[in-house]
Each structure stands twice: as structure tokens, then as C-alpha cells.
TORLUMPA-16360 format. One record per residue: residue in three letters; y, x, z of N, C-alpha, C, CB in turn. Coordinates in steps of 0.1 Angstrom, whole numbers, plus 5000, padded with zeros to 4 digits. Glycine has a CB too. Layout:
% TORLUMPA-16360
alaYXZYXZYXZYXZ
...
END
This chain:
% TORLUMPA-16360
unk970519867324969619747322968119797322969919687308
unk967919907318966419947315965719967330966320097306
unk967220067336966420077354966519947361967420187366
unk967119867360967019717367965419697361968419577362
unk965119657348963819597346962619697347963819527333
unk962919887349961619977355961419907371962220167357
unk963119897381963019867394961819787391964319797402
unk962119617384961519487383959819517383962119417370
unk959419597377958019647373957419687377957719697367
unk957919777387957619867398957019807411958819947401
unk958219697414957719587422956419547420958519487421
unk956819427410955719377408954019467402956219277398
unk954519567400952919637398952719687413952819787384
unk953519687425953319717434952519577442954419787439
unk953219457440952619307444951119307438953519177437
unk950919347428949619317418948519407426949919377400
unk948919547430947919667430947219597450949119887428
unk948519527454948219497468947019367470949719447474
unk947419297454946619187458945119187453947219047453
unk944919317445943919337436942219347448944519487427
unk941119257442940019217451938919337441939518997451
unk937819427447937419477440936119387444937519617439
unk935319377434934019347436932619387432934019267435
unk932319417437931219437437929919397438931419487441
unk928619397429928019307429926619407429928519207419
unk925519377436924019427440923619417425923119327452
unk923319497420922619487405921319407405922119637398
unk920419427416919119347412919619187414917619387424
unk920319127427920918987425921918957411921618957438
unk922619047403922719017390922218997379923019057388
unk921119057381919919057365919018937371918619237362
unk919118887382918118797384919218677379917318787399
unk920718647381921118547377921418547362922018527385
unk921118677358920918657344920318617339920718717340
unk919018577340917418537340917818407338916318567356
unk918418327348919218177350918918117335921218197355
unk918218027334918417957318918717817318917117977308
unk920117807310920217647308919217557301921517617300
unk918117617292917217577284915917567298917117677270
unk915717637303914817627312914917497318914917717321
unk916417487331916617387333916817237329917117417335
unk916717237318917217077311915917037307918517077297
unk914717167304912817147305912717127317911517277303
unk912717127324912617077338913316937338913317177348
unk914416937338915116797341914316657329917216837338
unk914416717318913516647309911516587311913516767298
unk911516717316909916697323909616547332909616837335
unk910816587340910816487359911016347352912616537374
unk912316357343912416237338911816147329913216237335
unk911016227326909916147314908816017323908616307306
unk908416117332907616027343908615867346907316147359
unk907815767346908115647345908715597355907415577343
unk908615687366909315647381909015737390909015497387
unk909815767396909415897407910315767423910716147402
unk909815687423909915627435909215657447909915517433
unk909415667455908815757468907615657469909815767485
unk907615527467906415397471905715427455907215157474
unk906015487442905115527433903715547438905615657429
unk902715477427901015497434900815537420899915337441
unk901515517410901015537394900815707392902215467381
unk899215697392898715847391899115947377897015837391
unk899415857367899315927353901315897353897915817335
unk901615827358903215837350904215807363903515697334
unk904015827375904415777388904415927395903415637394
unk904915867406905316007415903816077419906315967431
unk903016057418902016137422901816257407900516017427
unk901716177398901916287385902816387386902416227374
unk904516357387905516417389905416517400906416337392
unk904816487412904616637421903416707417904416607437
unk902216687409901616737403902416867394901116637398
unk903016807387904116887375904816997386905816757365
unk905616967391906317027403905117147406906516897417
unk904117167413903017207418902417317408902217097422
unk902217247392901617377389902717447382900517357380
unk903817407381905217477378905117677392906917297386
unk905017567408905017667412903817767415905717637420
unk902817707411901917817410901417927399901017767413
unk902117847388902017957376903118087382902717877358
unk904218057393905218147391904418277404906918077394
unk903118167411903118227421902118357413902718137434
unk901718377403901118487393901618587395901218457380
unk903118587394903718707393904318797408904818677384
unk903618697417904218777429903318837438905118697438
unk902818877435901618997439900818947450902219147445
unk900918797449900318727463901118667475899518837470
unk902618697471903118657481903218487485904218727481
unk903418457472903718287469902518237468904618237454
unk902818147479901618047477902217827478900518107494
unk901517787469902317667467901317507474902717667447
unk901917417478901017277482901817187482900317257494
unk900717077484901716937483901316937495901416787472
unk901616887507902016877521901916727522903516937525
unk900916687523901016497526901716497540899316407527
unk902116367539902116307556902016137552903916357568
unk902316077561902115947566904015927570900815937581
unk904915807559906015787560906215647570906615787548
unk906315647581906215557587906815417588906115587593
unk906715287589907015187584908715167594905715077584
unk910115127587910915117594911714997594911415207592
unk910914897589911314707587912814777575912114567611
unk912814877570914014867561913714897546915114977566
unk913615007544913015047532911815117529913715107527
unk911215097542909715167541908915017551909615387551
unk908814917541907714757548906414827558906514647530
unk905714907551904314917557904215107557902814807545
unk903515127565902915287565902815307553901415307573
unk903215427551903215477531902815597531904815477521
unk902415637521901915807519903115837517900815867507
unk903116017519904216087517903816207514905116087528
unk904616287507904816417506905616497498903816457505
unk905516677500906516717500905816847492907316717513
unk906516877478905817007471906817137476905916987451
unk905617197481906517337486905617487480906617337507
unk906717557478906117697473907117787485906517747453
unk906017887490906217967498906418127493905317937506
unk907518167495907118297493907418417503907618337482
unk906418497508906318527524907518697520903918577530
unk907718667533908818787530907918947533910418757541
unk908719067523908019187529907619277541908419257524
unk908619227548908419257565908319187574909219317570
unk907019297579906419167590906819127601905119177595
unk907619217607908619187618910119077617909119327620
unk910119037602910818937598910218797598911218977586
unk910618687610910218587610911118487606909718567621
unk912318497603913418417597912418317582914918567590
unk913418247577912818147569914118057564911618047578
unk914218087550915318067542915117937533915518197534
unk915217807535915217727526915917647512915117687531
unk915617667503916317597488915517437488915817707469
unk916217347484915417217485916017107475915417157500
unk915817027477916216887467915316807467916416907452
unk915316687465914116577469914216497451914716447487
unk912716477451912116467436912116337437910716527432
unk912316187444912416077449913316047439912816067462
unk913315937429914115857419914515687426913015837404
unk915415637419915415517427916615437415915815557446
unk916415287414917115217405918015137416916215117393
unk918915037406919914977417919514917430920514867413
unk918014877426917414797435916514937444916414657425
unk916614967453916015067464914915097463916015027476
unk914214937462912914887466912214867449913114727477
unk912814867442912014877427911014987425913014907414
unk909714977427909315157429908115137413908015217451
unk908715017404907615007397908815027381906614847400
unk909914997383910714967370911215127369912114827372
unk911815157355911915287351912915327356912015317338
unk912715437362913915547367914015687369914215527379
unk914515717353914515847354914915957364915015867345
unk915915967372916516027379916416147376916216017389
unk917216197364917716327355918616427368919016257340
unk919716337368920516437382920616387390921716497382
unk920116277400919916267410918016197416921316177413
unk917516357417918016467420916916537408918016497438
unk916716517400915916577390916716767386916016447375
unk918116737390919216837388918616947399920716777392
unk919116907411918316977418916817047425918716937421
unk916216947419914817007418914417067406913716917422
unk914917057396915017187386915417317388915717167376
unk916317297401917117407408916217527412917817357421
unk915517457422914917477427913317567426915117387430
unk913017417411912117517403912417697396911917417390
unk913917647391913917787383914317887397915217797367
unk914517877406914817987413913317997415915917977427
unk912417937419911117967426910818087413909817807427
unk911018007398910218117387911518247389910118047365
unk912218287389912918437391913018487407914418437384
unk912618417414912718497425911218507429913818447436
unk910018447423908618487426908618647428907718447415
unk908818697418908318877415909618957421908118927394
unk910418907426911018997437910918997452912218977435
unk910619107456911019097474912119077479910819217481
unk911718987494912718987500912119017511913418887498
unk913219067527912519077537912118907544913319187547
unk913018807543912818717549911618627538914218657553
unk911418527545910318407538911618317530909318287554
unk910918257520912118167513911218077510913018207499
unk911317957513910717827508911317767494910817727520
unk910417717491911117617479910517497482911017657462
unk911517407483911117257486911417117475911717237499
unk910817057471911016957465910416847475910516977450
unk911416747482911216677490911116527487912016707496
unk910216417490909916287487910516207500908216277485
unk910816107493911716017505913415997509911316077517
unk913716067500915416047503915715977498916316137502
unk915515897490916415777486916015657497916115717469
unk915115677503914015547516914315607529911715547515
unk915115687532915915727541915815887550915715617548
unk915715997538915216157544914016147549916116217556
unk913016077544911616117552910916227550910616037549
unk911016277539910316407534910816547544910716447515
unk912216547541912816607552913316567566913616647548
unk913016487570913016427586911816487588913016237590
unk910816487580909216547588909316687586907616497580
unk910116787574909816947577910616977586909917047565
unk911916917590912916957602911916907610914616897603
unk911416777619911016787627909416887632911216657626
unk908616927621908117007623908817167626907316987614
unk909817197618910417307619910517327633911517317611
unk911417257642911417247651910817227663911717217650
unk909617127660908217177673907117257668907217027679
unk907617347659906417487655907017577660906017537638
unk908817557663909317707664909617787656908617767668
unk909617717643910217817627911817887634910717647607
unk911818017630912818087629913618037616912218227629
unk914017937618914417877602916417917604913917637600
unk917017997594917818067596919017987590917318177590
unk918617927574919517827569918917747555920817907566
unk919517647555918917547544920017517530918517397552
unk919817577523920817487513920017417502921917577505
unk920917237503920117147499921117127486919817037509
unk920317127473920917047465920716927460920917087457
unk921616807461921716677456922616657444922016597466
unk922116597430923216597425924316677416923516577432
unk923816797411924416897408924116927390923817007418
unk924316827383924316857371924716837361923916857368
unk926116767369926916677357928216747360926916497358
unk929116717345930816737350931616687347931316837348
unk931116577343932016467343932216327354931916437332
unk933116277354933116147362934016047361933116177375
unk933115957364933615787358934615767363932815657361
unk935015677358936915607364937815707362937315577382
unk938015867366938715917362938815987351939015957369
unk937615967347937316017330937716217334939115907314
unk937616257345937516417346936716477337937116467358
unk937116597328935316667326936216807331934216677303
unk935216837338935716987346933917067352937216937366
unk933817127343932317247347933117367357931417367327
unk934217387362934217487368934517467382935117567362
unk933917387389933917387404932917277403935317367413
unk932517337417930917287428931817267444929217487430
unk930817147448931117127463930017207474931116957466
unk930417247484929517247493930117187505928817367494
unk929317077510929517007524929217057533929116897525
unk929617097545929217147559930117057569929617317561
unk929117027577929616967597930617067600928116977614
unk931316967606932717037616931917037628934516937619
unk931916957633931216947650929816937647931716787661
unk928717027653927517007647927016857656926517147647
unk926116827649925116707652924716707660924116687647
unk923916797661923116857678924016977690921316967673
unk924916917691925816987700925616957712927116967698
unk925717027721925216987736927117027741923517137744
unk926716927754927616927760928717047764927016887768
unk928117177771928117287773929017367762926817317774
unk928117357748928717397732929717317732927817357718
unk930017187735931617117733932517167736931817017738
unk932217237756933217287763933817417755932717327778
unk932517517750932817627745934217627732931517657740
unk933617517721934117457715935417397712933517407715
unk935817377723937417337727938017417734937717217734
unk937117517741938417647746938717707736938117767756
unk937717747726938117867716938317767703936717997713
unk938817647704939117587690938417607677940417637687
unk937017567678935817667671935717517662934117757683
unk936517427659936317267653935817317640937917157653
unk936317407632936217457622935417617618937517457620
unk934317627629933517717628932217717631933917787632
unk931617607627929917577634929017677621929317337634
unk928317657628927017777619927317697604924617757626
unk927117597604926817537587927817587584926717387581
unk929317577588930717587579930717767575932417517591
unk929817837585929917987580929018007570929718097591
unk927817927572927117937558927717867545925717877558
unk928317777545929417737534930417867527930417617542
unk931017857537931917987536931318117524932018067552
unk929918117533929318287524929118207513927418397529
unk928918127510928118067498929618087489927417867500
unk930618027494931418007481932018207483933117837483
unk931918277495932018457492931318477476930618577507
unk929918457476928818517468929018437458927418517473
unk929618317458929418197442930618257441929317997440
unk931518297444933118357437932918507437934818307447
unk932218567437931518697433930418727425931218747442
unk929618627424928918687413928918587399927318727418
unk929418437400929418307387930318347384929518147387
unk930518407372932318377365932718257359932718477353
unk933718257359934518117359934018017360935118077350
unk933818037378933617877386933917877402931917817385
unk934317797409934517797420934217727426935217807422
unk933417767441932517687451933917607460931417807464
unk934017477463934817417470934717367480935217357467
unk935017417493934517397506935217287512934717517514
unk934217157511934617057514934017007534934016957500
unk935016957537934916947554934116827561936416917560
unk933316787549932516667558930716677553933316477551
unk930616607567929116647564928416587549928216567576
unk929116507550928316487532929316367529926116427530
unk929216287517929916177512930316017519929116157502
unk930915937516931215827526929915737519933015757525
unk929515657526928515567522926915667522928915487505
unk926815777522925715897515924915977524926516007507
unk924015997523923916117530922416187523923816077548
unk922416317527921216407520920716447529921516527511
unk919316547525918316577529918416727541917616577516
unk919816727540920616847550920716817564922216887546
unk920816657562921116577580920216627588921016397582
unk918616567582917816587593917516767599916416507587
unk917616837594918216977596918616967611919417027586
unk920316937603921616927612921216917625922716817609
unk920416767623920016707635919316757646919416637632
unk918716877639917716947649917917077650916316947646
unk919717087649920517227651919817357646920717247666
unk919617317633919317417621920817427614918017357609
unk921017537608922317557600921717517585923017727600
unk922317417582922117367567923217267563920617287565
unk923417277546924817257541924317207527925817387542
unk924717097525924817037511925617027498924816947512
unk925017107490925317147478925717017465924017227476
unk926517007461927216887450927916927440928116797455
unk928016827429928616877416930016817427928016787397
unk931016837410932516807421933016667417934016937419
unk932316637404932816477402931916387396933916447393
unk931416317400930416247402930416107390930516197419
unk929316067385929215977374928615847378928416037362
unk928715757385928415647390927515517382929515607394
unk928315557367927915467362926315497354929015427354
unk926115687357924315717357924115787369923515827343
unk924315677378923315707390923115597396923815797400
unk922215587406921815437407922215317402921815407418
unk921715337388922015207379920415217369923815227367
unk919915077368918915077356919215077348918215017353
unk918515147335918615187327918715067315917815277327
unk920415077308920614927301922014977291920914757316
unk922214877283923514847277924114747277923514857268
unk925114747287925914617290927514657285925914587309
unk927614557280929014537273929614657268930114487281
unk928314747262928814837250929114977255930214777244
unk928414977274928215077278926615127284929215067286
unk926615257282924815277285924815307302923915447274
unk923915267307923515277324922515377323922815137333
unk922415437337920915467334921415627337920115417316
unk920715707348920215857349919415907342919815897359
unk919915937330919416007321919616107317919315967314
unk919016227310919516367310920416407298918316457309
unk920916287291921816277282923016327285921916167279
unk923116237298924416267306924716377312924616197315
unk924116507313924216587320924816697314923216607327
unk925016817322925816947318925117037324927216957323
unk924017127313923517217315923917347317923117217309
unk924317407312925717467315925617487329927017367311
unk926217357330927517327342926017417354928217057346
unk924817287353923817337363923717487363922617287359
unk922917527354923517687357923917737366924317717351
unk925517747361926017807371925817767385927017807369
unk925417647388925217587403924317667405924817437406
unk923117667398921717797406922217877406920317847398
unk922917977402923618107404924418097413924518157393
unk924718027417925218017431924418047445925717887433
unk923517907440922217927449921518067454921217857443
unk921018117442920318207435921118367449920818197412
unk922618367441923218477449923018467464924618467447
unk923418357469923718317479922218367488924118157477
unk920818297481919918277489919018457491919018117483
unk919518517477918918667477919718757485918818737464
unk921018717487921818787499921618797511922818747501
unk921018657513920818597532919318667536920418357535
unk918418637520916918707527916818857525915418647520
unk917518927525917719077521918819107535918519117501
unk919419037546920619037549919819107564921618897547
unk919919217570919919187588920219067595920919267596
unk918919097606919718917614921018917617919118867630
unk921318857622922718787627923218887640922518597633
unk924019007642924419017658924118957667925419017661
unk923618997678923918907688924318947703922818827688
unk924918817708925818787719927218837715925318847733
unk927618757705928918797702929618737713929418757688
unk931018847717931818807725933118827719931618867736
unk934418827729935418837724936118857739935718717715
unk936818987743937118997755938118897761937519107757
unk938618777764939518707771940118737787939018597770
unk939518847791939918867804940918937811939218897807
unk942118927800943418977801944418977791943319097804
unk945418947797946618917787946519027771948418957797
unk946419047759947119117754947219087742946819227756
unk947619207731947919177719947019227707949119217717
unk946219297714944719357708943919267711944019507712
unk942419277704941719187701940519287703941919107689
unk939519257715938219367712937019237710937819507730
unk936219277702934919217705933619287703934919117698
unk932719267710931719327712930319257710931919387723
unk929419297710928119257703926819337706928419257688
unk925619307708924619377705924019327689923719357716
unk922819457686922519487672921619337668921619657671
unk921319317656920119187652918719327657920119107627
unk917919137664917019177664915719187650917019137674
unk916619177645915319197632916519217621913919037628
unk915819337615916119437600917219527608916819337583
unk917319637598918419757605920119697600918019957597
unk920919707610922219707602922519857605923419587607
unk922619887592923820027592925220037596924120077579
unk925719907595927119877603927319747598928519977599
unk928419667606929119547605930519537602928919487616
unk930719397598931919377597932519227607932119367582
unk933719347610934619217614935619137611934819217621
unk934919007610935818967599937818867607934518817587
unk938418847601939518817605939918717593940418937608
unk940718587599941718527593942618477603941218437585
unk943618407598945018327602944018207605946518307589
unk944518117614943818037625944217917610944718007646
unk944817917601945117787596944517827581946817737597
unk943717967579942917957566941617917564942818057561
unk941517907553939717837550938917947552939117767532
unk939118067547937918157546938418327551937318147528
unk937718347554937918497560938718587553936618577561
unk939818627556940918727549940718847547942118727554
unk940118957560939919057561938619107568940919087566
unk938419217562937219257569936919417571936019197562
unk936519497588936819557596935419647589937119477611
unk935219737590934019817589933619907602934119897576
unk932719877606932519987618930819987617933319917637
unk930420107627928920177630928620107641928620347632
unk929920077651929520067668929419917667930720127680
unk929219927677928719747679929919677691926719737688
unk931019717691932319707695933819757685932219777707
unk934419667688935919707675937119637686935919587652
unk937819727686939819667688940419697676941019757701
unk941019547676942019507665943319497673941719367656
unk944319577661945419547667946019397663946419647664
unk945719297665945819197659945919067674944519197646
unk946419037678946418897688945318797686947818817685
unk944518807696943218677701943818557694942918627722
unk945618497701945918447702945818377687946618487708
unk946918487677946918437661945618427653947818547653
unk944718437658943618477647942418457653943718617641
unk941218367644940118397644939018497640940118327642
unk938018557647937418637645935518617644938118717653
unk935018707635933618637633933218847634933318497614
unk931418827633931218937629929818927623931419037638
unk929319027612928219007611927419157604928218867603
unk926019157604925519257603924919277585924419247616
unk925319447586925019477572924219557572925919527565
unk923619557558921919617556922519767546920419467545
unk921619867546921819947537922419937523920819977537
unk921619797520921919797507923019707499920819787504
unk923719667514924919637514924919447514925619727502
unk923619407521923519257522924419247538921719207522
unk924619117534925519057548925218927551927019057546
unk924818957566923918797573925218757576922518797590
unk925118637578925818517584926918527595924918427589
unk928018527592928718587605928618487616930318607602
unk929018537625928718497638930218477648927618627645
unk930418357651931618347657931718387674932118207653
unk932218427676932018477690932618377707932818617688
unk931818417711932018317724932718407733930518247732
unk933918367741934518427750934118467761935118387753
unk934318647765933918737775935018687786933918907770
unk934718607799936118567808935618677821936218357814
unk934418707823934618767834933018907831934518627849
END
């Protein structure tokens, strides 16, 4: 009896030792998510909401959105104190142009941004965190009646704030913006204009993650309360796909691999490596049914960017005015929220975004040899052109998993796997000394 239940143990401590994940985590991106304060955040979310309306058509200087990005603004320039000059912060006007829908006539606009320039100058990449400071009641067009907008998106631009204050006084090689964006409830204007500038300036803009929404954990109708999982939304087929990319696309079955869904992917790598007890959930649509965020106009202009969400949503404080009807309270207010819960969402962020700007560029011209039958798998690559990789990895999964299973370590900038093209997808991406990892790169087929 005793050797049957040693056999029994033996097994299973052999199943255990097989499945065991070590991790490992960059000490300076840990102490900075240490830094992370739920008290910080809920001053912030408290702050935004106090103001009497943050409606994008807001003109009210002392208690209206022009106040509110004021707050926003010297938030980021006190942080820019501590960064030896690198951070520099503005409000960015423009002109939101009239669309017979929710914007009647030509309106002011703008967008509070803090910049913080990265340490090397040969690094032109540009890493964005964002959330739009825009409040809004049932009625769209109310830009005069009270609307706090606590977590949508007060959540997320508190986000945003506290990363700006802990990641001021650290280096990174890339640029990281911090954006608090006006106009997304009146239809992405704040960000329809930095993507469309991004795009006819030529920004090396690398990736965007947008938070909407991220501070609650509970939700209506199903009465859920669950703080331990976060969504992030990424495009299957990107937006701006060209013809050409389609063909590519359907030879190599790549439906499930566009740039956003690999920045999704790292995100929930790094949020299931450095947040304890919580998990990023990699959800397959560009954003919600009826919804959309401040990540589209990005998309649109074939930038990699991916939208960040709590995982259950409270309807009855979010676009609702603030009231008590039949014994229930309405109203986005910061009552309702889960500090906490937020937290851990920036720590997500936080990992995620000190990984990418510390990371070597991306390989490039990834291939994948197709030009002959076999059961090995070679792919090959040249080095990024910007930052050193000391070596790469290549990564592998089974054609029917969500996230990368295995990963290949090599110096050369070519690897055979014994593994079949056929069964398995393959990605690769470049690693820095200090053991950061850019964005894998899915590879296009070598036929001739």
C-alpha cells in the first residue's frame, strides 16, 4: 500500500515539477508598481468629479471642462519636477469640427498631454497611455447639467495621471506620452486628431493602450462583484488592412494575429507576471457592441492600439444622471467604484508600458521558410533597427491557443524548430540586456 501511494506521488510531483512557470520580474518595474496608490487614485477620481461637468461643449471656466484640464495639467507638471527635464506637459487645442450629430457648430477642443522624452536619441518610437477626460449624462448633448464621470472615464485618466507621477523620474529609451483626451463621448475627436496627426507627422508611434472604464467590480443585472480580472480588446482583422495584407493574411491564417492582438497578448504576459491575484482577459473584439473608444481612431490609421476595460460593467452609474428613482441611486459617481480593483489595472498598464519602452525594436523582415515540404520549421529575421537585442525569442504555440506556449532562446537571427509550419504558429521578438521584450512579430512567408 505505501509503494502504490510513493508510485502515486512521484507521479504527480513529476506532473507538478513539469508544469511549474518561474518568474521572474525586473526589480525597477516592481518598485515602481509598488509606488501604485489606491489613495492616490480615488484623489484623482474625486478631483475630476467634483468639477460640475467635464462635457467636451463645457465653456464653464471655474467648474466646467476647461477647469478640469487645468487640474489635469498642473497634476502633470508638478511630476514633470522630478524628471530632470525630460517631461514636458500642454493642453494641445484644436478646432472639433461641426458633424450635424453631436458636435451642431465648430467647437474648441483639446487634449492634456505630458511628454516624457526618452534617453536615447537614436530612439524615435513613442509609446502611448491615454483615456479621455470627456463626461457625459443620458442626454449626450447636456454639456450644462452635472456629470461627474468618476469611471467613465475619470478611472482612466487617474490612470494615467498616476503613471505620469511614477514613471516621471525614471528612464526609458523610448518617448511615452500621457494623454488625457477630450471628445469621446461626441464621437473620438480628441483622438481622431492625435492619430490623424500621428500619422501625417510620421510619429514612430509603436503602440497605444487606452483606458476606458476601468474602476469598478461590480455589475448590474448580474449582481457579479469580481476585482480579479481586467479586459483588454484587440482587432482580429485590422482596420486599415490593405488588400495585399488580406492575401498575406489568409495564406498564413494570421485572423488571430494582427499587431494589436500581440500587444494584447504581452499585456496580459506582464499583467499575469507582475499583479498578483488578477488576470488580464483577452477578449476578441475590437471593443463593445453599441461602443467604441478612443483606440479606433489609432486602428484606423494602422497604429497598434488596444482597449483596456474593467470585466463587468455597472450601467446603472454610467451614462445615467445623477438621481434616485424608485429607491435606487443613478449617477457616476466615485461611490461606486473599486479602488483597489483600479490599482491593479495601472499595474498592469504601468508593467506593460515600462517593458515596451525599455524593449529593442521589433525584428525585422520576419520570415518563415515555406519553400519546401517539411517537418522543421526555420525562420529567419534581421536585427531591430533601434536599441541592441542581445538575443531573441521564438515564440511557439498550437494553432488553436490564445497565447504563446513556448519560447526558443537564440543569439542568431535564424532558428529551426523541430516542430511542423504546419501544426503551429510562430512569432519572434527582440530582447534587450536587461531582459525587456518588444512586441513579437509574426512572420510573413519566405516562398521563393
Amino acid at each position: 500500500m505505501h509503494k502504490k501511494l510513493l508510485t502515486i506521488l512521484l507521479a504527480l510531483g513529476s506532473q507538478w515539477a513539469i508544469s511549474q512557470t518561474t518568474i521572474i520580474r525586473n526589480p525597477e518595474i516592481a518598485q515602481m508598481i509598488s509606488e501604485i496608490s489606491a489613495d492616490s487614485l480615488e484623489h484623482h477620481v474625486r478631483a475630476l468629479a467634483s468639477f460640475n461637468s467635464r462635457h467636451t461643449l463645457s465653456t464653464d471656466q471655474e467648474n466646467g471642462m476647461p477647469a478640469a484640464q487645468r487640474y489635469v495639467l498642473s497634476k502633470f507638471n508638478h511630476f514633470a519636477k522630478q524628471s530632470s527635464g525630460r517631461m514636458s506637459a500642454e493642453i494641445e487645442n484644436f478646432t472639433i469640427s461641426a458633424d450635424n450629430r453631436r458636435i451642431k457648430a465648430d467647437s474648441p477642443g483639446a487634449n492634456v498631454v505630458a511628454t516624457l522624452k526618452g534617453t536615447n536619441p537614436a530612439d524615435d518610437r513613442i509609446f502611448i497611455i491615454s483615456a479621455h477626460m470627456d463626461s457625459r449624462n443620458k442626454d449626450v448633448m447636456d454639456a450644462e447639467g452635472s456629470s461627474p464621470g468618476a469611471n467613465d472615464d475619470g478611472s482612466g485618466t487617474a490612470t494615467v495621471i498616476e503613471l505620469a507621477r511614477i514613471m516621471a523620474s525614471h528612464e526609458f529609451s523610448a518617448t511615452i506620452m500621457f494623454v488625457a483626451f477630450t471628445g469621446e463621448e461626441q464621437g473620438l475627436k480628441g483622438a481622431t486628431y492625435m492619430a490623424d496627426k500621428a500619422k501625417s507627422e510620421g510619429w514612430n508611434l509603436a503602440a497605444v493602450l487606452n483606458n476606458d472604464i476601468v474602476g469598478n467590480s461590480s455589475s448590474s443585472e448580474t449582481l457579479i462583484k469580481d476585482n480579479l480580472k481586467m479586459r483588454v480588446f484587440s482587432e482580429t482583422i485590422p482596420a486599415s488592412e490593405t488588400e495585399q495584407e488580406a492575401n498575406i493574411r489568409r495564406y498564413t491564417n494570421a485572423e488571430n494575429d494582427s499587431k494589436s492582438r500581440q500587444l494584447a497578448r504581452y499585456i496580459k504576459e506582464h499583467g499575469d507576471k507582475y499583479v498578483d491575484q488578477f488576470e488580464v482577459k483577452l477578449i476578441y473584439r475590437a471593443d463593445r457592441f453599441l461602443r467604441g473608444g478612443d483606440q479606433t481612431p489609432f486602428a484606423r490609421n494602422a497604429f497598434t492600439a488596444v482597449r483596456m476595460s474593467e470585466m463587468n460593467e455597472d450601467f446603472i452609474h454610467q451614462h445615467e444622471n445623477v438621481r434616485v428613482e424608485d429607491g435606487i441611486h443613478y449617477g457616476d459617481l466615485p461611490e461606486y467604484m473599486d479602488f483597489e480593483y483600479l490599482r491593479k489595472v495601472s499595474a498592469v498598464n504601468l508593467a506593460s508600458l515600462a517593458s515596451l519602452a525599455n524593449s529593442p525594436d521589433q525584428p525585422q523582415e520576419v520570415k518563415i521558410d515555406v519553400r519546401g515540404l517539411s517537418n522543421k520549421s526555420t525562420l529567419i529575421w534581421d536585427a531591430p533597427e533601434i536599441g541592441k537585442a542581445v538575443g531573441y525569442y521564438v515564440l511557439m504555440r498550437e494553432t488553436s491557443s490564445p497565447m504563446w506556449e513556448q519560447k526558443f532562446w537564440t543569439t542568431e537571427t535564424t532558428l529551426t524548430l523541430p516542430y511542423s509550419k504546419d501544426n503551429y504558429f510562430f512569432a519572434v521578438q527582440s530582447v534587450s540586456e536587461s531582459g525587456a521584450e518588444s512586441l513579437p512579430v509574426f512572420p510573413t512567408p519566405l516562398s521563393r
